[in-house]
N, C-alpha and C positions, 0 to 999 in steps of 0.2 A: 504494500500500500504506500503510496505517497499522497502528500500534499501539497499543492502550491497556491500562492497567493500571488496577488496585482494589485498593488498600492501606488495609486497617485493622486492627490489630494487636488491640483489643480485641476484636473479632468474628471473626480467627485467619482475613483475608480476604486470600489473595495471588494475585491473579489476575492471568491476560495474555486479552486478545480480539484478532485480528487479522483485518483484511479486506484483499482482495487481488483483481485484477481482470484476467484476460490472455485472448486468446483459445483457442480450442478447437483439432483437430486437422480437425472437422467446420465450419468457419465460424461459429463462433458462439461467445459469447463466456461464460466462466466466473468465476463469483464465489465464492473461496473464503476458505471462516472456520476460523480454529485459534482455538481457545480450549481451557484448565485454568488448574493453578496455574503459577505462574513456579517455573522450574527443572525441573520434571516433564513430560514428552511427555502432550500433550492430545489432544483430538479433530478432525476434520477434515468439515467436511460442505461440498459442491461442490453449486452448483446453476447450471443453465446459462440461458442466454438466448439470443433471436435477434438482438436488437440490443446495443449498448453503452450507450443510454442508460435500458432497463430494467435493465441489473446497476445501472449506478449511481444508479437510484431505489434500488435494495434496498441496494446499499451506502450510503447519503446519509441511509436510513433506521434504518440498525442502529445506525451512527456514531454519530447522533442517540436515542438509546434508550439505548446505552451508558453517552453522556455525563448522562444522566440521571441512569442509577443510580448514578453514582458513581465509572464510570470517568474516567482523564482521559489524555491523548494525551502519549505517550512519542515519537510517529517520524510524521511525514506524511510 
């Protein structure tokens, strides 16, 4: 699990993004992302896989996007 945050006060930006990776009930494994502002209940979108090593392409990939825009890493 990780988390990152996006803090910039002059553009009124407080954001959290979270990826998360555990298996399913069905064999297979889920990659789940919360994201909104910090402090306030966000959104939740689960998407699943048959392996572990594609969740963690898509998570290795978002991490990476993230850290782009600006977020930066609160929790590995």
């Amino acid at each position: 699990m990780i988390l990152l945050h996006k803090i910039d006060q002059q553009r009124n930006e407080n954001k959290y993004y979270s990826l998360h990776i555990q298996p399913d009930l069905f064999g297979q494994w889920a990659l789940m992302r919360y994201w909104g502002r910090i402090g306030k209940n966000g959104q939740l979108k689960i998407d699943t896989f048959s392996t572990l090593e594609e969740a963690q392409q898509l998570f290795n990939d978002l991490k990476k996007n993230k850290i782009k825009k600006g977020y930066f890493l609160v929790m590995d």
